[in-house]
Residue, then its C-alpha position, 0 to 999 in steps of 0.5 A: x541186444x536187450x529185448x523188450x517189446x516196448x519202445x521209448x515212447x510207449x515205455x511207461x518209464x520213460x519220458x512223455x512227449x513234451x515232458x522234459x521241456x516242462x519240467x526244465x523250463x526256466x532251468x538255471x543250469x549253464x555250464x554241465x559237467x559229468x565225472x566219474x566211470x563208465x557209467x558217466x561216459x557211456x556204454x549203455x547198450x543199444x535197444x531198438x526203440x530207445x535212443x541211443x545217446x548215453x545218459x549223460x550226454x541224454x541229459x545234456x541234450x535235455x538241458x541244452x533243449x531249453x537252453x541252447x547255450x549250455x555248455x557240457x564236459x564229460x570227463x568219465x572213463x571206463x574202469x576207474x575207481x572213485x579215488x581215480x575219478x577224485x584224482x583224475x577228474x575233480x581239478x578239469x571238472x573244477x577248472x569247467x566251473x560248471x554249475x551243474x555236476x553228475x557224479x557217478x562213481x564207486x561201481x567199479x569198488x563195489x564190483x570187488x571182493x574187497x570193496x572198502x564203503x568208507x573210503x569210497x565215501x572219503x571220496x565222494x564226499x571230498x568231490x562232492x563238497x568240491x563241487x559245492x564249493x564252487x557253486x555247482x548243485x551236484x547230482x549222485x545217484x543209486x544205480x541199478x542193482x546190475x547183480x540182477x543182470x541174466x549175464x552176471x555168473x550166479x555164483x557171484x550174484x550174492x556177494x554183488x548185490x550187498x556190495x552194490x546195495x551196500x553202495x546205493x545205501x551209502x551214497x543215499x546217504x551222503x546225498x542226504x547228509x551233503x544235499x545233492x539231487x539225488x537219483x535212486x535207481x536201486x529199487x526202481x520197478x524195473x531193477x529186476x527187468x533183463x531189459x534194462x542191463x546190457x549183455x556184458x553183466x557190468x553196464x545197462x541198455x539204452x532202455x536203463x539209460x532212457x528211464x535214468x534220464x528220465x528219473x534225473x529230470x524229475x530229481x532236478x525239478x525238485x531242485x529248482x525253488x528257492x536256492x538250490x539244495x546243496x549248492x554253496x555260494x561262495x562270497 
């Protein structure tokens, strides 16, 4: 279990007591869905201190504070790569009608030799102005750089981290280039903190998923005036 003598709320990367609910008040968000690998479903490991909801079902909750009646799918699978989540996901997130997405994919490519960028972008970028389509305002994120994990084998922690910051880089910007609320994590003070990444060398502790809750929140408060950033009504 990751160590780390703070807990969730004395963690100055976390959110404050009653921060959440302000910055969500009035929120227009009803229908929440969550696509893509283990990362959307949720394999954080527990720290004591720190909740142990994953992050998506984190933000759910959080939504769900201010507005009781949100309803939320999360669809992600451990292991799938981002033409899998397109394939596998894309058309139940769709049929949801959500007005709310987290799309969290292309980690699993990244962790190969052979990561292909362009084709994880064609994917990306076909569910993301899915989505958009729909009327969903979509949220992608910069993950952690997980090569800063002490269980990641040094010989392999080079290759890792340009292909996973090679990941963050694109998707920042297709988010700028599509208009999604975009959660960077990649460089965030803590990337190079043990405390954050779980002991299998691949996911991160419930300390990562409490400050990417947290760091969501914000994101999407930046969201909220006027129409939505990159979300597209359809006639």
């Amino acid at each position: 279990m990751p160590a780390t003598t703070l807990t969730e709320d004395t963690d100055p990367y976390c959110l404050r007591e009653g921060e959440s609910a302000a910055l969500l008040a009035g929120h227009p968000w009803r229908r929440f869905v969550a696509l893509g690998d283990s990362v959307a479903e949720g394999l954080c490991e527990p720290v004591d201190g720190y909740s142990r909801l994953q992050w998506a079902d984190r933000i759910a909750a959080e939504l769900r504070a201010v507005a009781p009646d949100l309803a939320y799918l999360n669809l992600g699978r451990r292991g799938l790569r981002a033409h899998e989540v397109r394939a596998g996901q894309l058309a139940p997130a769709l049929a949801f009608r959500p007005d709310l997405a987290l799309v969290v994919c292309g980690g699993n490519d990244a962790f190969r030799p052979a990561y292909d960028p362009d084709a994880v972008d064609v994917e990306l970028t076909a569910i993301v102005t899915a989505l958009q389509a729909a009327g969903a305002l979509v949220i992608t994120v910069g993950m952690f750089d997980v090569s800063h994990s002490p269980a990641v084998p040094e010989r392999v922690r080079p290759g890792l981290r340009e292909r996973m910051r090679l990941l963050s880089a694109r998707t920042g910007r297709l988010a700028e280039r599509l208009g999604t609320a975009h959660v960077p994590l990649t460089d965030h003070p803590l990337t190079a903190d043990p405390s954050i990444y779980s002991s299998d060398g691949r996911h991160g502790s419930a300390r990562s998923d409490a400050v990417a809750t947290a760091e969501t929140a914000r994101c999407l408060v930046r969201h909220r005036t006027g129409p939505e950033r990159g979300q597209r009504i359809v006639p």
